[in-house]
N, C-alpha and C positions, 0 to 999 in steps of 0.2 A: 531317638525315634526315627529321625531320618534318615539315618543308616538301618536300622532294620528295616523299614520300607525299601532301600535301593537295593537292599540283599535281597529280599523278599522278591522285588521284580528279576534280579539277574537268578534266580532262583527259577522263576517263572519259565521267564527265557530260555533258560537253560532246557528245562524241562519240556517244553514247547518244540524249541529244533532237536531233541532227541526223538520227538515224537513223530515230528516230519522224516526225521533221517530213517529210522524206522519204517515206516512209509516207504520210503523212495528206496529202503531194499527188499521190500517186499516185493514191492514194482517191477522192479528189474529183476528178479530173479523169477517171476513170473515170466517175464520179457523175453528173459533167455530161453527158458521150457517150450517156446511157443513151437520151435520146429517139431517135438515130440505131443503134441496135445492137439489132436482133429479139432477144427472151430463149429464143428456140428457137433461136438462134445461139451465144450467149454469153451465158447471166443474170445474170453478176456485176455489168455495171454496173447493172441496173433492180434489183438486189440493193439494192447501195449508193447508190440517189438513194432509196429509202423513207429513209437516214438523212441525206440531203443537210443538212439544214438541221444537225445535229450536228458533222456532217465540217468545214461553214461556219467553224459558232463553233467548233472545235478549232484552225482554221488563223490562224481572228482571233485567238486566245487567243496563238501562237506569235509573229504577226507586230508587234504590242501587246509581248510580252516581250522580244525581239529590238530590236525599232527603241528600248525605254527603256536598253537596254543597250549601243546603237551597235555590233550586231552583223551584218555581213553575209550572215548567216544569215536575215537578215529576209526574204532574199530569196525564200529558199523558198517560204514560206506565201503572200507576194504573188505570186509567178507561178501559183500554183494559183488561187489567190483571184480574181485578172484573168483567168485563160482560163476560168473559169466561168461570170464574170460577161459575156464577150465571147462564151458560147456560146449561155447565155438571152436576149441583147440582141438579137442576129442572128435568132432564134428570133422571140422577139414585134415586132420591127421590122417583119417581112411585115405582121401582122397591122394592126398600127397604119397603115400606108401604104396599104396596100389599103382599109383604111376612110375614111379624109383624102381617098383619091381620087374617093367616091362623094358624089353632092350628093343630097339624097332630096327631095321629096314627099310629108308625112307624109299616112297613111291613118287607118283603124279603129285607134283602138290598144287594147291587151289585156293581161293578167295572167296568167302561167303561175308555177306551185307547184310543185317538184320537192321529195318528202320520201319518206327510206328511216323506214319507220314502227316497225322493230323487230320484224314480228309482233304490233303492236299489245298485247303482250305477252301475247298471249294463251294458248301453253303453258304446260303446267302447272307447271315446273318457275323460272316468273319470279317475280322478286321485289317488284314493282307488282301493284297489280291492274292490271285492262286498260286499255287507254286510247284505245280507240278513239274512245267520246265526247268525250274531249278534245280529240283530233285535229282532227275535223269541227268543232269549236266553232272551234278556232285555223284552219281554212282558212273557213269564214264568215266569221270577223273578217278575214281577208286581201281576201275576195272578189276571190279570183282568177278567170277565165276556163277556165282548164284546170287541172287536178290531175294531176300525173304521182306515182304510189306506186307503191316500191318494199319487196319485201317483207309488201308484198299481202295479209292471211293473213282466212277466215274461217271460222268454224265451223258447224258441223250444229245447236248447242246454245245456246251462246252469242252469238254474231254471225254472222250468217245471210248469204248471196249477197246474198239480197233485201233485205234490212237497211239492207248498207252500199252497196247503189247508190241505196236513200232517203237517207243521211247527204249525198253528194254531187251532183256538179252531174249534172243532167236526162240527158245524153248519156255514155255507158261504153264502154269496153274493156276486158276482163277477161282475161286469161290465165294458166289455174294452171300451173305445172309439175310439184309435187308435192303428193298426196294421203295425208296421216297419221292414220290414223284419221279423228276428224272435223272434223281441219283439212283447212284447201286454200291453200298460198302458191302467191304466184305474183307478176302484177306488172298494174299499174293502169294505165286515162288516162280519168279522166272530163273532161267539156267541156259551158260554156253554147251551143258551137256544135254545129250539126248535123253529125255522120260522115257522109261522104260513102265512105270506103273502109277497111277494116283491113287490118292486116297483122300477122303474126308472124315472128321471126327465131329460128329453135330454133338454141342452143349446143350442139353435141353432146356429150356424156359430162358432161352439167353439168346442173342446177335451177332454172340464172340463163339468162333469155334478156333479146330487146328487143320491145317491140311497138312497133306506129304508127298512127296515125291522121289522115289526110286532113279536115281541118275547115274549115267554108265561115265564113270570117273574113269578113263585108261582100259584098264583089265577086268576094274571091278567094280564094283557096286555102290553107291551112299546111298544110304536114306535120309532126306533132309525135312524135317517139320518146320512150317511156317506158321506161328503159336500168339493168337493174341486172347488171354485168359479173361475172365471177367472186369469189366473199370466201375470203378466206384461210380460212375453218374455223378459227381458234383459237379452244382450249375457253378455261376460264375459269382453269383452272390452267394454260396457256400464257402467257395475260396476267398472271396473276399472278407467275410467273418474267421476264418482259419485266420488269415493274415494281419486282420486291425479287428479284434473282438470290442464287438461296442457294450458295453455290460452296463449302461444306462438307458438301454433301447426296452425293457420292460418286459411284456409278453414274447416279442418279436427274437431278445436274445434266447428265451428258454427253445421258441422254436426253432433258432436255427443249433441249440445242441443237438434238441432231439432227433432233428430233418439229420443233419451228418451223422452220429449216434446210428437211427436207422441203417441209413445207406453205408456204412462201415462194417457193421455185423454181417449183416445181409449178403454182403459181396464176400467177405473171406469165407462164408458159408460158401457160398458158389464156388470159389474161386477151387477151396479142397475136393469138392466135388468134380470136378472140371481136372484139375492135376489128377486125380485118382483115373479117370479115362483116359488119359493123355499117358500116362505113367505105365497104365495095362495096354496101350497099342504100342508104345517104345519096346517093351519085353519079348512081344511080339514078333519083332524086326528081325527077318535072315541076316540081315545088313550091318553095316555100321552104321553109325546114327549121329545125326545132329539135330538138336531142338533148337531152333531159332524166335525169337519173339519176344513180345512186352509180357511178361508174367502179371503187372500189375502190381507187384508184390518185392518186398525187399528180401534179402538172406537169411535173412533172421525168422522167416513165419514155415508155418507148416507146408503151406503150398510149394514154399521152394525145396524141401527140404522131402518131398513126394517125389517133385518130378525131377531131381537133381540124384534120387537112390541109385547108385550104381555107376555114375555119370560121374564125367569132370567140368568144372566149369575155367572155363578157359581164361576167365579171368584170373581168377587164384593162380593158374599155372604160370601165366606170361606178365601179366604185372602186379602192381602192390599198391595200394593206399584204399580211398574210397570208392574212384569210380564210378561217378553220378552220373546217369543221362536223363532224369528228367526234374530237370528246375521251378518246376512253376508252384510248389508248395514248399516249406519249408523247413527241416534241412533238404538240402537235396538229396533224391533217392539213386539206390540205381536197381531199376526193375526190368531193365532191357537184356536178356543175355545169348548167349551161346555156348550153349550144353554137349559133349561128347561122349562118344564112348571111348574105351581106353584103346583102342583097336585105331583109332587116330590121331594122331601126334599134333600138337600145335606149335605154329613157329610165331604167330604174332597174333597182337590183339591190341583194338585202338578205339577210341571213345572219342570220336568226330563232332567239332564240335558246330555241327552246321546250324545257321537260325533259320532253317526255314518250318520248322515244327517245334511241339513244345516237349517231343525227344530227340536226344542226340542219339545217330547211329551206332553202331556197333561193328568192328569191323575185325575179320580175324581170318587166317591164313592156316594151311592142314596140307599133310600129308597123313598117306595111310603106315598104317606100321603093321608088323607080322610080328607073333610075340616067338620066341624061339625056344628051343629044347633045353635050353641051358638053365 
């Protein structure tokens, strides 16, 4: 009798994590679609690739447990695991091909800095004092060419318009969106080259826009976007429940799924809406082009995979692994990037890891290239 009861539970068991496992490829391979599926269609898969890299390791954990027990079952976790992995392949292979086909020319080459600064932390309610100066200390030691900030903030008392366009390089673009009392965020692109033309790209119902600026590189031209996309709004007790979920807090835990829940959808709505503008004024450009900024958003969702059509990211060309610059949730993500067109050549790209915000910069090195007859 007691053996058919222990069979009966391993039985259960069994049946049980077949049905999780199940689960967790459905998940992911939702996960992986998300570049190809608008979140103003269907959110759930740009939902579930913020947690791809988790969904990853649950299904490696399955197929590791399975294939040590010589169980068919293994099977599961490896078909999700392969069609994800044969989804991002397909994805970055364009990119990789389109580049191998170009021979370049190298020109004037240059240094662009993309960094979401925090607000320099300068409301009142942060835990740092400000760090603005520190800021401008870490982009002189970079001496970069162009400074793309996002996040932008200055004040009437503290840190002046006039100020922070002495901190940085000779040539500006400034755009606030909003006015707090006697702050002013908004979003940045200073440059050692001359503007030749600006532009703004207003988000509607939003705070977060892109600017750009036309700049006389040498002989020729770039056009450089300085891109901060829609942010999720979570307070700090949002993060705080992501990070130690208390699931004996009663009413309070259902509100705060719902509260994130909300503010999750919501934003990757905006966010595809916002890449879609962003994506029709790049197309746009006489120029060569650089998007610089906080996308908000990981590789995996649709919003990146809008405004990255056509485009290299600089990361994939010049280095390899994850590539995180922003820590404060968990895993780390990396939503900061530097976008090109193929018409400019990248020689470096580096992920600084400075603490004075709760992104790390971005930092990455170009020359232009002519593509030739051949």
């Amino acid at each position: 009798m007691l053996k058919a009861f222990q069979r009966l539970l391993h039985f259960l068991g069994h049946y049980f994590l077949t049905l999780i496992a199940l689960l967790l490829t459905i998940l992911l391979v939702l996960a992986a679609l998300a570049p190809y599926i608008n979140p103003n269609t269907f959110y759930l898969p740009n939902l579930l690739a913020l947690t791809l890299p988790i969904l990853v390791c649950f299904n490696l954990f399955l197929l590791i447990y399975w294939t040590a027990r010589n169980k068919r079952s293994a099977l599961i976790p490896l078909t999700s695991l392969l069609v994800a992995i044969a989804i991002h392949l397909y994805r970055f292979r364009e990119d990789i091909t389109r580049c191998s086909r170009l021979t370049e020319e190298p020109a004037q080459k240059f240094t662009v800095l993309s960094y979401n600064v925090n607000l320099f932390h300068l409301y009142s309610w942060a835990d740092t004092p400000p760090t603005m100066e520190n800021i401008a200390a870490l982009v002189r030691r970079t001496e970069a060419d162009v400074i793309c900030i996002q996040e932008f903030t200055t004040s009437d008392v503290v840190f002046t318009d006039s100020a922070a366009r002495g901190l940085f390089a000779p040539f500006a673009h400034i755009h606030y969106t909003l006015h707090h009392g006697n702050l002013h965020h908004g979003v940045a692109l200073f440059s050692k080259f001359p503007i030749l033309e600006r532009g703004v790209i207003e988000f509607p119902n939003s705070y977060n826009c892109a600017i750009y600026a036309d700049l006389r590189v040498g002989a020729d031209t770039v056009r450089v976007y300085s891109t901060h996309l829609q942010s999720f709004r979570l307070h700090r007790n949002n993060i705080n429940f992501i990070r130690t979920p208390r699931f004996s807090s009663g009413d309070n835990f259902l509100f705060q799924i719902s509260d994130i829940f909300k503010k999750l959808y919501r934003t990757l709505q905006r966010q595809a809406e916002q890449a879609h503008l962003l994506q029709e004024s790049v197309k746009t450009s006489p120029h060569s082009v650089l998007v610089c900024g906080d996308f908000n958003s990981t590789p995996f969702t649709y919003t990146y995979a809008t405004i990255s059509k056509g485009m290299h990211d600089t990361f994939h060309e010049v280095r390899k692994g994850y590539g995180a610059t922003f820590f404060t949730l968990f895993p780390p993500m990396r939503i900061d990037y530097i976008l090109h067109t193929p018409t400019l050549h990248p020689h470096s790209f580096q992920v600084l890891p400075a603490p004075y915000s709760d992104h790390y910069p971005v930092l990455a090195s170009f020359s232009l290239r002519k593509k030739n007859n051949r």
